[in-house]
TIVO-638583 format. One record per residue (C-alpha): residue number from 1; residue in one letter; z, x, y. Coordinates in nm, 2 decimals, padded with zeros to 4 digits. Layout:
N
> nr,rest,c3,c1,c2
> NUM,a,Z,X,Y
...
! end
This chain:
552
> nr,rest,c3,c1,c2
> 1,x,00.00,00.00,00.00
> 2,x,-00.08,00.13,00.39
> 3,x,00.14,00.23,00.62
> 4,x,00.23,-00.05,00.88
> 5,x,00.28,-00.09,01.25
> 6,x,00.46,-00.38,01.38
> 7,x,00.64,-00.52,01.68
> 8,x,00.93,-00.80,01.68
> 9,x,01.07,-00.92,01.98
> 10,x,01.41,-01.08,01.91
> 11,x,01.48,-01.18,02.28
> 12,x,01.23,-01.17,02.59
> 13,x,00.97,-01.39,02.50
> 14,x,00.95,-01.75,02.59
> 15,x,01.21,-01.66,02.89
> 16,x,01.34,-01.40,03.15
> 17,x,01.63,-01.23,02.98
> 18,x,01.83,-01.11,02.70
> 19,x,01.54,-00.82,02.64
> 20,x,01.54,-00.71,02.28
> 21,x,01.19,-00.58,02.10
> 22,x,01.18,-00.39,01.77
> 23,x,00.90,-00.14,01.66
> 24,x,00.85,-00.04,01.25
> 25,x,00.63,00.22,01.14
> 26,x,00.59,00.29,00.75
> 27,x,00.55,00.10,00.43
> 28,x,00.68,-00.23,00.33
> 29,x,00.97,-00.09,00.10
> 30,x,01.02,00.21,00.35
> 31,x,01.02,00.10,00.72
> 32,x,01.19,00.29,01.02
> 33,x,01.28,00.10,01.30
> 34,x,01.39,00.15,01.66
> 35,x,01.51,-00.11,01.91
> 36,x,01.41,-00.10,02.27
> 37,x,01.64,-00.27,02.49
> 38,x,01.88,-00.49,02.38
> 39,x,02.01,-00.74,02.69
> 40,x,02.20,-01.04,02.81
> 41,x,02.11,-01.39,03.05
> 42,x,02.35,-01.51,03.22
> 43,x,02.48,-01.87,03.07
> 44,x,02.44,-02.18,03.31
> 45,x,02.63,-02.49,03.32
> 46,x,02.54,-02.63,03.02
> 47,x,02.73,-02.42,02.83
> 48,x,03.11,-02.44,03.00
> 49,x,03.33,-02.15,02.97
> 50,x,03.06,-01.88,02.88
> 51,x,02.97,-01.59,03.04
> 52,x,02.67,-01.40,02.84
> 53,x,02.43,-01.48,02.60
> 54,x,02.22,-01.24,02.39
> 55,x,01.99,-01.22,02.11
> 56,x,02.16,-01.24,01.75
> 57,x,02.04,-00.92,01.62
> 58,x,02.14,-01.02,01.24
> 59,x,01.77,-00.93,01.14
> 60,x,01.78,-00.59,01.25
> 61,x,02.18,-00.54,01.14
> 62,x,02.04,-00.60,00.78
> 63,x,01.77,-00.24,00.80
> 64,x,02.06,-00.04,01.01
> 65,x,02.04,00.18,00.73
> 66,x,01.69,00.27,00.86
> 67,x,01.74,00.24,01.20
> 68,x,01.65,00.56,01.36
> 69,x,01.85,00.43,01.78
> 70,x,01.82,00.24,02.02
> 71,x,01.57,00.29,02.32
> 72,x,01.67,00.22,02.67
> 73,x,01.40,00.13,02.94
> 74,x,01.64,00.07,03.28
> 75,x,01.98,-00.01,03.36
> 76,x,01.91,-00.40,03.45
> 77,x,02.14,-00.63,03.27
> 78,x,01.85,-00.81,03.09
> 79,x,01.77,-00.46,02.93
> 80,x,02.13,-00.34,02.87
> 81,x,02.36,-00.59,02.91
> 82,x,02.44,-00.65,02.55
> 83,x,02.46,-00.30,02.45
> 84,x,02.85,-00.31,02.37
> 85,x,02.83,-00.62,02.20
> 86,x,02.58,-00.52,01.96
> 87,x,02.66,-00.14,01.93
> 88,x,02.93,-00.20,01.77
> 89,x,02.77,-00.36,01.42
> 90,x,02.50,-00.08,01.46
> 91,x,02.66,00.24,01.54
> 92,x,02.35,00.43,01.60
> 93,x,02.25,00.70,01.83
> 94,x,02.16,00.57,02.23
> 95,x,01.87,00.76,02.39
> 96,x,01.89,00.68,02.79
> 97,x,01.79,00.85,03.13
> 98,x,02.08,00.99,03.30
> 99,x,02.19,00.68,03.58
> 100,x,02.14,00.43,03.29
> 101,x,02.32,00.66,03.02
> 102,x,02.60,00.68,03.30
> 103,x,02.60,00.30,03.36
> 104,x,02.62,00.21,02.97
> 105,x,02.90,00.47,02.93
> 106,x,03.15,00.22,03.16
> 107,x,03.07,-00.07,02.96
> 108,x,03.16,00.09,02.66
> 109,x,03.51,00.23,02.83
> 110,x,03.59,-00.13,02.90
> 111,x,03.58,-00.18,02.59
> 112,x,03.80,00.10,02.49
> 113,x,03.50,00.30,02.29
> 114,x,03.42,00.65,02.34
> 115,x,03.03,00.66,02.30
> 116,x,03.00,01.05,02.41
> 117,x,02.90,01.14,02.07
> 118,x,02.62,00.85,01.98
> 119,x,02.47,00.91,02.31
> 120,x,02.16,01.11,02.38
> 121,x,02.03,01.12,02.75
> 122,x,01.63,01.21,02.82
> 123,x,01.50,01.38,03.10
> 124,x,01.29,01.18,03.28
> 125,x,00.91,01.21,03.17
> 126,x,01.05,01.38,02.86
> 127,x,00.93,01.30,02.48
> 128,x,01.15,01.21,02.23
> 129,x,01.10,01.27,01.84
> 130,x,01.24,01.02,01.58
> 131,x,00.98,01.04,01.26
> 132,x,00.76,00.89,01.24
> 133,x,00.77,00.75,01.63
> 134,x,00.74,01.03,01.87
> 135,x,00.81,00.83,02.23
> 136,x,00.70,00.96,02.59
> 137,x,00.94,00.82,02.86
> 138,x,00.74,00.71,03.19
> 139,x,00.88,00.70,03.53
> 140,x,00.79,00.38,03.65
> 141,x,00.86,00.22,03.99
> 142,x,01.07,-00.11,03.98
> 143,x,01.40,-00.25,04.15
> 144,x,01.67,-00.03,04.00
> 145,x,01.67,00.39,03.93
> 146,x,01.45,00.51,03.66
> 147,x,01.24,00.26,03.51
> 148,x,01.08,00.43,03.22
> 149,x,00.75,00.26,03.02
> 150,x,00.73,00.40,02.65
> 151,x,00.41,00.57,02.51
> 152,x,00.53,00.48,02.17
> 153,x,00.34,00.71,01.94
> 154,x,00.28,00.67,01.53
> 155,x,00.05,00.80,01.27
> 156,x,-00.15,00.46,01.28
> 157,x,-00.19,00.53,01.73
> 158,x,00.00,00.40,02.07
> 159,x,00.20,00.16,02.19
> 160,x,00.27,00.14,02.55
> 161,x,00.59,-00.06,02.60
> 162,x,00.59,-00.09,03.01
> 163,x,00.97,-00.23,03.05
> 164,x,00.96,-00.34,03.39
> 165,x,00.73,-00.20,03.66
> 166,x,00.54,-00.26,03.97
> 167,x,00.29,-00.05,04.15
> 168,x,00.52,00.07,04.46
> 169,x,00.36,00.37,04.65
> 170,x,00.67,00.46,04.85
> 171,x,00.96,00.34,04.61
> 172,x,01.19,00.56,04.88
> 173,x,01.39,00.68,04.61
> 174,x,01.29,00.81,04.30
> 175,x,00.92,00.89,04.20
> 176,x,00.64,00.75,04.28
> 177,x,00.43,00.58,03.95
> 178,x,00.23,00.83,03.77
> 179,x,-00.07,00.67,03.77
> 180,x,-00.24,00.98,03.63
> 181,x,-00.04,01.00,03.33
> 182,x,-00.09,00.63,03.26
> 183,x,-00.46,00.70,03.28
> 184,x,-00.46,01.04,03.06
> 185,x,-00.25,00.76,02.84
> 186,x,-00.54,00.53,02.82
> 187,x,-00.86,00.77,02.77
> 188,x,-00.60,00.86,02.41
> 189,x,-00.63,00.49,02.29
> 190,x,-00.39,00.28,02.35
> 191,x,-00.34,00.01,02.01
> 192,x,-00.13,-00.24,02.19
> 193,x,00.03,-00.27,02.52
> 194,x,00.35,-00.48,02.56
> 195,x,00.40,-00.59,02.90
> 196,x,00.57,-00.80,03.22
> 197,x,00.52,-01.11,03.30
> 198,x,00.70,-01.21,03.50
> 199,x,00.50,-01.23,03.81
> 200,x,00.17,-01.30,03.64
> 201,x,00.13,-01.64,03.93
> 202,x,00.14,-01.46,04.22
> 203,x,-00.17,-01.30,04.32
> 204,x,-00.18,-00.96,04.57
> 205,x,00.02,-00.67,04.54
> 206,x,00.42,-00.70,04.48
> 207,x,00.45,-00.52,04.78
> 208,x,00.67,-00.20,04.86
> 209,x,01.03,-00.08,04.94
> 210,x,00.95,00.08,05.24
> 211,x,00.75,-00.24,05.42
> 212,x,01.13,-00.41,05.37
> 213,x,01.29,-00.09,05.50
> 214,x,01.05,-00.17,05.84
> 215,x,01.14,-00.54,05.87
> 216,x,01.48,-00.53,05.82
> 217,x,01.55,-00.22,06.04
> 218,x,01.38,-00.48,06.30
> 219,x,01.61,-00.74,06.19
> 220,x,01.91,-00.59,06.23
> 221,x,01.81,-00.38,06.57
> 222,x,01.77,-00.75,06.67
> 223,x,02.09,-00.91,06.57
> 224,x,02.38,-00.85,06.81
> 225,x,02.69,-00.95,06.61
> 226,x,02.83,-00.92,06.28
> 227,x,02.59,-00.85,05.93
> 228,x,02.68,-00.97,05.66
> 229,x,02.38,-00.87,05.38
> 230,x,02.39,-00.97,05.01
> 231,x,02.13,-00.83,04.76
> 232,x,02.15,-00.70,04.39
> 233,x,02.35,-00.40,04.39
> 234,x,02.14,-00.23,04.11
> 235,x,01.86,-00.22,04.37
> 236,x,01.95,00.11,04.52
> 237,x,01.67,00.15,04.69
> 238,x,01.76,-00.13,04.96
> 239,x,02.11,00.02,04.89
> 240,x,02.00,00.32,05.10
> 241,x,01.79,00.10,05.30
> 242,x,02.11,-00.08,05.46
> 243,x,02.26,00.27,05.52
> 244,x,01.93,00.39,05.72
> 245,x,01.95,00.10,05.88
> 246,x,02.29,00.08,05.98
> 247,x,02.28,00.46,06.13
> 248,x,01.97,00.38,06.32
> 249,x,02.12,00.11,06.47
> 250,x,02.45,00.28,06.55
> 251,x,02.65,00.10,06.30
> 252,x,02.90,00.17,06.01
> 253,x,02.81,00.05,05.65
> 254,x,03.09,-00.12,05.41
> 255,x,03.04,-00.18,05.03
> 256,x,03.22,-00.52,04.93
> 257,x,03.23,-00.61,04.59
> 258,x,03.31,-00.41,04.25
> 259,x,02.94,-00.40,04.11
> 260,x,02.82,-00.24,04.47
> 261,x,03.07,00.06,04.47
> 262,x,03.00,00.09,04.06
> 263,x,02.62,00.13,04.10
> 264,x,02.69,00.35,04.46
> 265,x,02.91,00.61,04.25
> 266,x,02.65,00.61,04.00
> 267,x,02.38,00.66,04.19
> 268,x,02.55,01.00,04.38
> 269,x,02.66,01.13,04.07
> 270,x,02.32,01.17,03.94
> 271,x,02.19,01.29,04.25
> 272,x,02.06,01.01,04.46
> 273,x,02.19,00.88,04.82
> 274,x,02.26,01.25,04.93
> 275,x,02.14,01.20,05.35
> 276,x,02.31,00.83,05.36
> 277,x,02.61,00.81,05.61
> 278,x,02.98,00.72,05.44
> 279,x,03.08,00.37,05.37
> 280,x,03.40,00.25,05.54
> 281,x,03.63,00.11,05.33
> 282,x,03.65,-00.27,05.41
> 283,x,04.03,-00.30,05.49
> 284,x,03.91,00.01,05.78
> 285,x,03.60,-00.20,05.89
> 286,x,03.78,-00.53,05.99
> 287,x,03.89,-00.29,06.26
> 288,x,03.57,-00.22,06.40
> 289,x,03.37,-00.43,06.65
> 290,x,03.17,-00.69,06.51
> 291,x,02.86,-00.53,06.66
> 292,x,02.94,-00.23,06.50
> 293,x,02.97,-00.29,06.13
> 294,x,02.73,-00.40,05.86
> 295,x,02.87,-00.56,05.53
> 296,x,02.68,-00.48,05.21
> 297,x,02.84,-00.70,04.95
> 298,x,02.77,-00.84,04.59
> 299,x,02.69,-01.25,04.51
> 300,x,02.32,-01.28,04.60
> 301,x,02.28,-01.57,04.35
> 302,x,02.57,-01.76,04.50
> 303,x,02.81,-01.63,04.18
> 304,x,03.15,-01.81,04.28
> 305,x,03.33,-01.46,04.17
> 306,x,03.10,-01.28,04.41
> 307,x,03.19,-01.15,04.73
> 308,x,02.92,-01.36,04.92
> 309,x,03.08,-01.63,04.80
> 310,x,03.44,-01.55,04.85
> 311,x,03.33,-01.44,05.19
> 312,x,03.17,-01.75,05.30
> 313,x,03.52,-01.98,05.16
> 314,x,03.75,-01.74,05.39
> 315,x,03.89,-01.59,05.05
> 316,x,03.82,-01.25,05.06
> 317,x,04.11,-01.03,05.15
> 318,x,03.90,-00.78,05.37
> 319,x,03.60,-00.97,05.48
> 320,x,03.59,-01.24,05.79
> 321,x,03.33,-01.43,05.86
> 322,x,03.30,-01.59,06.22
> 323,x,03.07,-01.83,06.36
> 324,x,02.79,-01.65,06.52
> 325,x,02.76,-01.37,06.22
> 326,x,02.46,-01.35,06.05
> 327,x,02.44,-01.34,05.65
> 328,x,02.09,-01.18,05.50
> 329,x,02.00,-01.27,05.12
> 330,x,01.82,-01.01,05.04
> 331,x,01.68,-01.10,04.73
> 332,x,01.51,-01.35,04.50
> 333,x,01.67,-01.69,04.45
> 334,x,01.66,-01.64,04.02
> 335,x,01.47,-01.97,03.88
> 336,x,01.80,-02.20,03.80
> 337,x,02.01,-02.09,04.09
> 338,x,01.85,-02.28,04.34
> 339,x,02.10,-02.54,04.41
> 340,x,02.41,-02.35,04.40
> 341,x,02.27,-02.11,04.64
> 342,x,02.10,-02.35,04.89
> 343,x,02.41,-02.52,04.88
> 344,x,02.59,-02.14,05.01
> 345,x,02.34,-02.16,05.29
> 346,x,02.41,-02.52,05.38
> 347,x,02.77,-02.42,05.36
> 348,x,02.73,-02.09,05.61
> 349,x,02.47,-02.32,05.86
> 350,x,02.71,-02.58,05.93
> 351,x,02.95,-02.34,06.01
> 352,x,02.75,-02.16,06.27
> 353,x,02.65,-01.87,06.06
> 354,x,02.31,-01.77,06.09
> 355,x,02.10,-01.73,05.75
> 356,x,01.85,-01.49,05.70
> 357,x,01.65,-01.55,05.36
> 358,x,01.29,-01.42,05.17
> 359,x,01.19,-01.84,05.28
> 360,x,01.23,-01.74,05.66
> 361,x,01.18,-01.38,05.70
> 362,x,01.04,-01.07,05.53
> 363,x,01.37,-00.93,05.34
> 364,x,01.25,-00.87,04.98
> 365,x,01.00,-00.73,04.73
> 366,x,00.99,-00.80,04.38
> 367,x,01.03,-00.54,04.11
> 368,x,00.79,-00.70,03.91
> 369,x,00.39,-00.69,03.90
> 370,x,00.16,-00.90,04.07
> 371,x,-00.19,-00.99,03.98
> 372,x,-00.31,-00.68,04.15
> 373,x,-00.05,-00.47,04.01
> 374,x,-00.14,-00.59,03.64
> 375,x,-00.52,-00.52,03.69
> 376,x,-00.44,-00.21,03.80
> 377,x,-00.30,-00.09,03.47
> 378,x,-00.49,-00.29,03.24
> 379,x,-00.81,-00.05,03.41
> 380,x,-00.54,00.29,03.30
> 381,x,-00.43,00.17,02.97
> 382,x,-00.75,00.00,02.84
> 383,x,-00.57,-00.15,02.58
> 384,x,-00.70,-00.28,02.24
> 385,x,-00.44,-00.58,02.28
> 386,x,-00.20,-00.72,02.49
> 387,x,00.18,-00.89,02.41
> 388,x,00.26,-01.05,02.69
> 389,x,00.71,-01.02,02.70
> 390,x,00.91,-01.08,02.94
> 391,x,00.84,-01.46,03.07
> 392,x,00.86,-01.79,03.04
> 393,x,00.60,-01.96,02.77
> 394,x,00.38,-02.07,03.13
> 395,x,00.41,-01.71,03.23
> 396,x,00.30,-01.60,02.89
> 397,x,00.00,-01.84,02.83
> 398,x,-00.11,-01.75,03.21
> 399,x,-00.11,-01.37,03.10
> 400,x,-00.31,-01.42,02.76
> 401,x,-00.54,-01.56,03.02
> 402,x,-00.55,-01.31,03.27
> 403,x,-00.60,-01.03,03.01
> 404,x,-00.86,-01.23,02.86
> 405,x,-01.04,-01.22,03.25
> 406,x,-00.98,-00.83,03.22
> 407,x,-01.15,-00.83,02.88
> 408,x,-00.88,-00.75,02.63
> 409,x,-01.05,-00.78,02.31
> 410,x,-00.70,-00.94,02.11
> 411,x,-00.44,-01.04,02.31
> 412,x,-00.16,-01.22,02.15
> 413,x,00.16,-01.45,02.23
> 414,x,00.44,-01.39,02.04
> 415,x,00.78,-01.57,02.07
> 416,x,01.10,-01.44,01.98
> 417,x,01.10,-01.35,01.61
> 418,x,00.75,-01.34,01.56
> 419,x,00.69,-01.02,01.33
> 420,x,00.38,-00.89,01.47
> 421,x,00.12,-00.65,01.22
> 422,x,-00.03,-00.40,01.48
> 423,x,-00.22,-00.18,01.24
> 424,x,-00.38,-00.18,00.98
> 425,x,-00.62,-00.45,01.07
> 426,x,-00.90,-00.49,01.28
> 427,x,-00.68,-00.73,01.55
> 428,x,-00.28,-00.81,01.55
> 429,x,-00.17,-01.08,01.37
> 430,x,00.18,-01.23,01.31
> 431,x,00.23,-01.28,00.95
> 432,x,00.62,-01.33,00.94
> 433,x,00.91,-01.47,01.11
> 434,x,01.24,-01.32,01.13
> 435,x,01.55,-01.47,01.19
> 436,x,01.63,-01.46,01.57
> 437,x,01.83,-01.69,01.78
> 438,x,02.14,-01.69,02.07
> 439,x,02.46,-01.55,02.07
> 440,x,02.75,-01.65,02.27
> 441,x,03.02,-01.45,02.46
> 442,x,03.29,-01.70,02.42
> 443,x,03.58,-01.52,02.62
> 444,x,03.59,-01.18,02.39
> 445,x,03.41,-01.34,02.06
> 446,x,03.07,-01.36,02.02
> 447,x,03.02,-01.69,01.84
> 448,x,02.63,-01.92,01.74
> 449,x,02.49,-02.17,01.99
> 450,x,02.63,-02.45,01.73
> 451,x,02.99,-02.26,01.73
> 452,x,03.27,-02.56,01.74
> 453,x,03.43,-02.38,02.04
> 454,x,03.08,-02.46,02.22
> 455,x,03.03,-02.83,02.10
> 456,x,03.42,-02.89,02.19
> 457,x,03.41,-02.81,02.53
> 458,x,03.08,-02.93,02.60
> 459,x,03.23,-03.27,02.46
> 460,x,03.57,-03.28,02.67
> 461,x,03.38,-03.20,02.97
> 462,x,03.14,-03.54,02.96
> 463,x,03.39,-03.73,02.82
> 464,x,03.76,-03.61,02.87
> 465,x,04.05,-03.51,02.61
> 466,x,04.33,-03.75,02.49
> 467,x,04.65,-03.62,02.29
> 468,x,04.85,-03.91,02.10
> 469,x,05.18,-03.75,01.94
> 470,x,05.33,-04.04,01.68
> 471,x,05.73,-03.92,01.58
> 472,x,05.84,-04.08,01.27
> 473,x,06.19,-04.15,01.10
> 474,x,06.27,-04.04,00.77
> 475,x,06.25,-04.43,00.71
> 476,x,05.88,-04.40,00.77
> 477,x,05.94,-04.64,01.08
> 478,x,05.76,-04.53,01.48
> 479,x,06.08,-04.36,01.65
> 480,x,06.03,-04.48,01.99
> 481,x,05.73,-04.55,02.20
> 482,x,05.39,-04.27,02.14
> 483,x,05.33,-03.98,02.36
> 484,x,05.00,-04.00,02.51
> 485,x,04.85,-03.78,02.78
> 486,x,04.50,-03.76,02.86
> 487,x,04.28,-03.54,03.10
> 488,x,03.94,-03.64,03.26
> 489,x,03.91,-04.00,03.20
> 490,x,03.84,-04.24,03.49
> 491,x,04.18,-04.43,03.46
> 492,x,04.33,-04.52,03.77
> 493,x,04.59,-04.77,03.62
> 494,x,04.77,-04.55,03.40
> 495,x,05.09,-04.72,03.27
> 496,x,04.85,-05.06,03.26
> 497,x,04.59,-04.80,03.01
> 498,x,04.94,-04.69,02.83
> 499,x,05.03,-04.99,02.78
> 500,x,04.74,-05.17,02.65
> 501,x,04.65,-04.83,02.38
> 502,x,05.05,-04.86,02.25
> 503,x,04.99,-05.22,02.13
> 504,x,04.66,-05.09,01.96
> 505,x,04.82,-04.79,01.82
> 506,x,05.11,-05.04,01.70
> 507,x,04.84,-05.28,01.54
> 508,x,04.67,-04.95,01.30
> 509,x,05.02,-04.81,01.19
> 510,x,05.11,-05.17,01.10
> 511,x,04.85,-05.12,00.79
> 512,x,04.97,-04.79,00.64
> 513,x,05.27,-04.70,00.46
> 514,x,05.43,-04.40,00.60
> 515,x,05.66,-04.35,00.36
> 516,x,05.38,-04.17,00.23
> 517,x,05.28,-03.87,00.34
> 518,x,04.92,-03.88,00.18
> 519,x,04.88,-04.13,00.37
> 520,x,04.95,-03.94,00.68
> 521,x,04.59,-03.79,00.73
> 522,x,04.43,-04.13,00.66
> 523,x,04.66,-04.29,00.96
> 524,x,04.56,-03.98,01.16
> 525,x,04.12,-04.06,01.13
> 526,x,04.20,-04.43,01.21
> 527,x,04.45,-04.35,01.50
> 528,x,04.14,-04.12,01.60
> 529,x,03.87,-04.41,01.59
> 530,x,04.12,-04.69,01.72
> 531,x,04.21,-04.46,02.01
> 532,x,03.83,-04.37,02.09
> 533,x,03.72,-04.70,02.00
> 534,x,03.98,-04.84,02.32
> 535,x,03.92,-04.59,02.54
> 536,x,03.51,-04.64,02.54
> 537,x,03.59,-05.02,02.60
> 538,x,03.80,-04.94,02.89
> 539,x,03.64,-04.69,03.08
> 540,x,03.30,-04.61,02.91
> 541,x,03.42,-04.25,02.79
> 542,x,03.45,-04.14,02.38
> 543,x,03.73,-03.84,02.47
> 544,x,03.79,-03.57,02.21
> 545,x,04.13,-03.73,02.11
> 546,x,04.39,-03.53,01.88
> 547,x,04.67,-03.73,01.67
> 548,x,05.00,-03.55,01.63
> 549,x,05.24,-03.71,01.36
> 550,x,05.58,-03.55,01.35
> 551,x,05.86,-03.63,01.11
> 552,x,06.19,-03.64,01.22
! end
């Protein structure tokens, strides 16, 4: 039997987040795999009480015997965010570039393990040997230090894995995209090319760092009172921008919020933001003149644990906010934050706070590739075929498209868990699916979408909790009246509700003997359904009700 190539994304494909894509190179019985990327999306809403969500990698746990580490692209949290969570049931070596090897270091000392010795950090536009892959890293240009593609090399021919990129030709810090490289990368025969999506719609040019560096130097020239900015602190880029701008208009600079001062220190420590001027601590800056101080602070989705928004409540300890201040988002309003964050800028307009957004003026650049961007390395990479990652199914569909317009002979759509045969074979095809799915990080545990955690919280928060507590005499007679408390049920006449549910509960222990004590689980399901049954009649809600029988 040949030797395959093949690609399985287990996260990244259908939707923007939780990155995770696998690459195997040998025979059936004898695979070697490597994982490129393995990170989070943030959980919404619907989901009450979690934080993270990444992709179950049970598939890949199964081979780890054969997997040869884990590739990492960029320091987003789509790309490493559930490194820690996954390590762990791995343990195999890490291979980073130094300001993402340095960020994925802290998360593991949160949680308390010393990766030193698993991890292995590349020189950027190194090559890297794990038989039978031998993987080129790329400096790329993107929102965040050293964005790497991967020429992913193997007896069968290349793979380039892009990660996330953009065409930016004055990035301000950090290289510049080697466009030659990509194109010496293309005349070698490129098998497949897995790329962004994510701004496949948009037609032009994303646009560079240094055309926001311009405007909002102009902005804040302008503005003659206090600055309050917001953006993503893992752009550092607009990081340093803020500081040039704050020294050119005779201003101090102050970091607010823990994410902003983690991805600062970072940053210095591996050699970037060497000319910038010193931040003031923020308990320092309330002392200066309002005039005199911009604020660069953490929360640019409207995250109610973010300093924007602890700002814009008068919470913050160190931060205040008067009317007449200005507030910049500099940044993309992420698809699904929309109302929490125009509801921010509501919030700061009505208090007399001018707002400053990407809607109004010209404050932000995507890291991702436009149209322009795209066709400008599909004419590098000439690619045999194209997997579209990194997108929404639209963005996806829209992509097979475009490469079909740039003559792609076999492009492909893939969704997470598709097993994907790259070579041999005149074309890709997927021929398998692998298990692939969501997992939750509920509080420290990681638990499955379906987890009864999940499904009990979702329930008590549409239709409220109810706690019944039943004391009984060694006579098997009701000592007393029940206990009943209840939370989130529209009742407004409580000891009238009481009342009425005691003569119920009265009426179902009438029929069973509690003399018995086999009987008492049976009493407790009927209690259950005659309690529910009630409550829906009364107020429309079916709480999650819980029966407590205790024998005295």
């Amino acid at each position: 039997m040949k030797e395959e190539l093949i690609f399985c994304p287990l996260g990244g494909s259908g939707e923007i987040g939780m990155n995770m894509n696998l690459y195997a190179y040998g025979k059936q019985e004898n695979l070697k795999w490597i994982i490129v990327d393995v990170g989070v999306t943030f959980a919404d809403d619907t989901v009450p009480g979690v934080d993270l969500i990444y992709p179950d990698p049970g598939f890949i746990i199964d081979k780890k015997d054969d997997l040869l580490g884990i590739i990492l692209t960029h320091a987003h949290e789509d790309h490493i965010g559930a490194i820690s969570h996954v390590w762990p049931k791995l343990k195999c070596k890490i291979y980073a570039t130094p300001f993402t090897a340095l960020l994925i270091t802290e998360k593991f000392k949160e949680k308390k393990i010393d990766i030193t010795p698993y991890i292995k950090i590349v020189k950027l536009n190194s090559t890297l040997e794990l038989k039978p892959f031998k993987i080129e890293f790329i400096t790329l240009t993107h929102s965040i230090l050293e964005p790497n593609g991967l020429r992913i090399e193997t007896p069968a021919g290349n793979v380039l894995h892009t990660g996330d990129w953009k065409c930016d030709p004055d990035p301000l810090v950090g290289e510049k995209i080697n466009s030659n490289r990509l194109k010496k990368i293309g005349e070698g025969g490129v098998l497949a090319m897995i790329c962004d999506s994510t701004n496949v719609f948009s037609i032009g040019r994303a646009g560079s760092e240094l055309d926001v560096r311009k405007n909002l130097l102009k902005i804040v020239e302008r503005l003659k009172k206090r600055i309050i900015i917001t953006s993503f602190a893992s752009n550092v880029a607009r990081m340093e921008t803020m500081f040039y701008c704050a020294e050119k208009s005779g201003r101090q600079i102050s970091l607010v919020g823990r994410s902003m001062h983690r991805i600062y220190n970072a940053a210095k420590k591996c050699g970037y933001l060497k000319d910038v001027i010193h931040p003031v601590d923020p308990r320092d800056a309330k002392r200066i003149p309002r005039d005199k101080v911009i604020y660069l602070c953490t929360g640019s989705q409207g995250e109610p644990m973010g300093a924007m928004s602890r700002i814009s409540n008068y919470s913050h300890p160190d931060v205040l906010m008067e009317k007449g201040d200005a507030v910049i988002f500099s940044s993309k309003i992420i698809p699904g934050n929309e109302k929490k964050l125009y509801k921010l800028h509501n919030q700061l307009v009505k208090e007399g706070i001018e707002v400053i957004s990407e809607e109004s003026e010209f404050v932000h650049v995507s890291g991702h590739p436009n149209r322009e961007d795209l066709k400008d390395m599909y004419e590098w990479i000439k690619p045999k075929s194209i997997i579209p990652v990194h997108g929404e199914h639209r963005h996806m569909i829209e992509h097979i498209n475009f490469a079909k317009e740039m003559q792609v002979p076999y492009p492909i759509q893939v969704e997470n868990g598709d097993i994907v045969r790259l070579y041999p074979g005149d074309k890709p095809e997927i021929f398998d699916k692998a298990p692939s799915g969501r997992l939750f990080l509920d509080g420290i545990e990681s638990v499955e979408e379906n987890a009864k955690s999940i499904k009990e919280r979702k329930n008590i928060s549409a239709n409220g909790f109810m706690e019944v507590t039943i004391m009984i005499t060694p006579k098997g007679n009701i000592h007393n009246k029940p206990l009943i408390t209840f939370k989130g049920l529209p009742i407004f006449k409580n000891e009238e509700f009481i009342y009425s549910i005691e003569e119920e509960i009265e009426k179902t222990t009438r029929t069973f003997s509690l003399n018995s004590k086999k009987q008492e689980e049976n009493l407790k399901e009927a209690l259950k359904i005659t309690c529910r049954k009630y409550t829906k009649e009364k107020t429309g809600k079916k709480p999650i009700t819980n029966i407590n029988l205790i024998r005295i």
